[in-house]
PLY file of the C-alpha trace (Angstrom):
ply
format ascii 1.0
element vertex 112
property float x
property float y
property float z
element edge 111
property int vertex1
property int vertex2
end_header
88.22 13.77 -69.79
92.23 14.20 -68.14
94.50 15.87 -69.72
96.23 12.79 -70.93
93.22 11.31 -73.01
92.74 14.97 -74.16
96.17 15.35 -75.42
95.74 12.04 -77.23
92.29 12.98 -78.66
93.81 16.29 -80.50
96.75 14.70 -81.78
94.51 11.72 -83.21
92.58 14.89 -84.82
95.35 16.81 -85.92
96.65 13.79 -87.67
93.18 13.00 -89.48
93.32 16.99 -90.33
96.88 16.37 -91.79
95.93 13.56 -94.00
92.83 15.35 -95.43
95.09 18.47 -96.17
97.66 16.06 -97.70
95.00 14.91 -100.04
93.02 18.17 -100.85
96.96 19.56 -101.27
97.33 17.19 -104.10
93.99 17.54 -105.46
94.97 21.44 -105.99
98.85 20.51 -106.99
96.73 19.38 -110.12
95.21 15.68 -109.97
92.34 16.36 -112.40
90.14 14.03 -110.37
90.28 15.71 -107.58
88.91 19.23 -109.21
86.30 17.82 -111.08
84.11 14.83 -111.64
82.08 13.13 -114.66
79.03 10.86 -114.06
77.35 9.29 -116.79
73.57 9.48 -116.91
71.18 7.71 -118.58
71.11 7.63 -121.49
75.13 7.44 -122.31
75.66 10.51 -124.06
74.45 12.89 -120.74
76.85 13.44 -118.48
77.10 15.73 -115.24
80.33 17.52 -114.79
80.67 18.30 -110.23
83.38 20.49 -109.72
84.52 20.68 -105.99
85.32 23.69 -104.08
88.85 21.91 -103.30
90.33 25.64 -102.16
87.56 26.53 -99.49
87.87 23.25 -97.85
91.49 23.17 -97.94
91.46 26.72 -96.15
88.76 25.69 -93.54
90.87 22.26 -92.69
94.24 24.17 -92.53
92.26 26.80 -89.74
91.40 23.63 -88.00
94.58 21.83 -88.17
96.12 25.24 -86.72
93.67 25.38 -84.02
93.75 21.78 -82.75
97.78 22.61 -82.98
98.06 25.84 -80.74
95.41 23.87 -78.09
97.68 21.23 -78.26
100.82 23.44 -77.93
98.90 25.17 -74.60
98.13 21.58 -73.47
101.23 20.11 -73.32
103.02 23.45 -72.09
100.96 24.05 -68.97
102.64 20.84 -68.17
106.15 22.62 -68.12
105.39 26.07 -67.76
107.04 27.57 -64.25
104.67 28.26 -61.30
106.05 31.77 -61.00
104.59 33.61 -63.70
107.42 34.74 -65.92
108.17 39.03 -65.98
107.71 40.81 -69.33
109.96 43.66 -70.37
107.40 46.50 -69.34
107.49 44.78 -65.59
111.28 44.83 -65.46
111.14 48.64 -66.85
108.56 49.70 -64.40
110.37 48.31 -61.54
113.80 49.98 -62.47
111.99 53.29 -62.97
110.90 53.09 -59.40
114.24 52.33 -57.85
115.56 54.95 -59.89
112.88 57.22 -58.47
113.31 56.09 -54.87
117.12 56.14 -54.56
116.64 60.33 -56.24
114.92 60.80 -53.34
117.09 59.28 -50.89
119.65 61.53 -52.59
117.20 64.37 -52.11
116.28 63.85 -48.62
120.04 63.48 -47.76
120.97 66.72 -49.05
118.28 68.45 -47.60
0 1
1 2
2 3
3 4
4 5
5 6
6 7
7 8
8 9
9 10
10 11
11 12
12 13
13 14
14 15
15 16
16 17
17 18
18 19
19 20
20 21
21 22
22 23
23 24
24 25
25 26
26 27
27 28
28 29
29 30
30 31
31 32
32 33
33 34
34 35
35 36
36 37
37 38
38 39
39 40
40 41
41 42
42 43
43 44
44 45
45 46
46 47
47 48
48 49
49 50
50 51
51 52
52 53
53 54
54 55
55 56
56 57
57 58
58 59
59 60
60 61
61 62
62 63
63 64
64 65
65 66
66 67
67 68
68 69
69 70
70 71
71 72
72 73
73 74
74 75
75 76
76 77
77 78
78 79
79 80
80 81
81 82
82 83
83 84
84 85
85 86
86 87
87 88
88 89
89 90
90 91
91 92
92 93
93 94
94 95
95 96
96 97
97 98
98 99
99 100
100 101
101 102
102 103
103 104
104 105
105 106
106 107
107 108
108 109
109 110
110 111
């Protein structure tokens, strides 16, 4: 699979994931359907009460939304992230530490 049909296969997902949290969201906001439901058995005056474990699901589609999102987020920014690999702060201090230390002993050697 390219990158390209990749890219369009997680944002199909993360877009089905969106819609499912959308409706378990307003299943929790309150909708009394979506927290419990009656069936009628025979005879009429049995009924069986399901209540649905709307908070667990909820929680396990809102980890998958976020993963399908950050893969997504490292797809599409390999595309435009710089050949060069970028410094970090501890690189930049390291490498002014050692100037600092070479140029002392320049000074050091000079006045010797």
């Amino acid at each position: 699979m390219n990158r390209a049909a990749r890219i369009l296969a997680l944002e199909t997902e993360a877009q089905r994931l969106k819609d499912r949290l959308d409706i378990l969201n307003r299943q929790i906001e309150g909708d009394e359907d979506a927290w419990w439901q009656i069936t009628t058995n025979m005879p009429g005056d049995v009924a069986t009460v399901e209540v649905r474990p709307v908070l667990a699901e909820a929680r396990q589609y809102a980890l998958a939304l976020a993963t399908v999102s950050k893969t997504l987020d490292a797809l599409e920014g390999s595309e435009q992230a710089p050949a060069v690999p970028v410094a970090d702060a501890a690189d930049e201090v390291k490498k002014r530490r050692e100037q600092k230390l070479a140029e002392a002993r320049k000074r050091a050697a000079s006045e010797a």
